[in-house]
C-alpha positions, 0 to 999 in steps of 0.5 A, a space after each residue: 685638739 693641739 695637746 703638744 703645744 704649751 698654752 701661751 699668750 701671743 707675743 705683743 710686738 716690742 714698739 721702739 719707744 718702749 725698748 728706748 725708755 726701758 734702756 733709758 731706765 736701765 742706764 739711769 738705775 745702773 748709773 745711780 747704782 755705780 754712784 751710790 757703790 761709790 759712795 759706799 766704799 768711800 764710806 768704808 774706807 774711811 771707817 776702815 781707816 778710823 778703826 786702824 786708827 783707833 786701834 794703832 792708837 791703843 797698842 800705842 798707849 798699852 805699850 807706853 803704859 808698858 814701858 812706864 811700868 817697867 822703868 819704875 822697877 829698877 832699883 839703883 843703889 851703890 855697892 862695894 865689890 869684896 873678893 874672896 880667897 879661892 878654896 884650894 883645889 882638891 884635885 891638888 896635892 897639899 903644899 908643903 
């Protein structure tokens, strides 16, 4: 008995049809999926740039909501300046 050996299957010789076409399979998944990638950050970009859109769009709109808002508080009126006497000092001696 030959117990040190681990029981394995003969190896099957590798014919050079089989490694062309497993080649051919592995360039033609590898191209669908570097197309596929392509097309997937294409996809994200434009989302990304719809959603910086949107979302430029709604600062822009809260700002101007903002700015309206505060433009109605002003009140405008007319006024007369009246100036007073100055109390006398009190770190004067009175005049006589």
């Amino acid at each position: 008995m030959n117990s040190e050996r681990p029981n394995r299957a003969p190896a099957l010789p590798r014919s050079t049809v089989a490694t062309l076409a497993g080649r051919i399979v592995l360039v033609i998944v590898t191209l669908v999926l570097v197309v596929l990638g392509f097309f997937f950050l294409a996809a994200a970009l434009v989302a990304g740039t719809i959603l910086a859109g949107v979302v430029l769009l709604r600062f822009w709109w809260l700002k101007r909501r903002l700015e309206k808002a505060a433009a109605g508080q002003i009140i405008t009126t007319e006024y007369t300046v009246v100036e007073r006497e100055r109390p006398p000092d009190p770190r004067l001696p009175p005049d006589r």
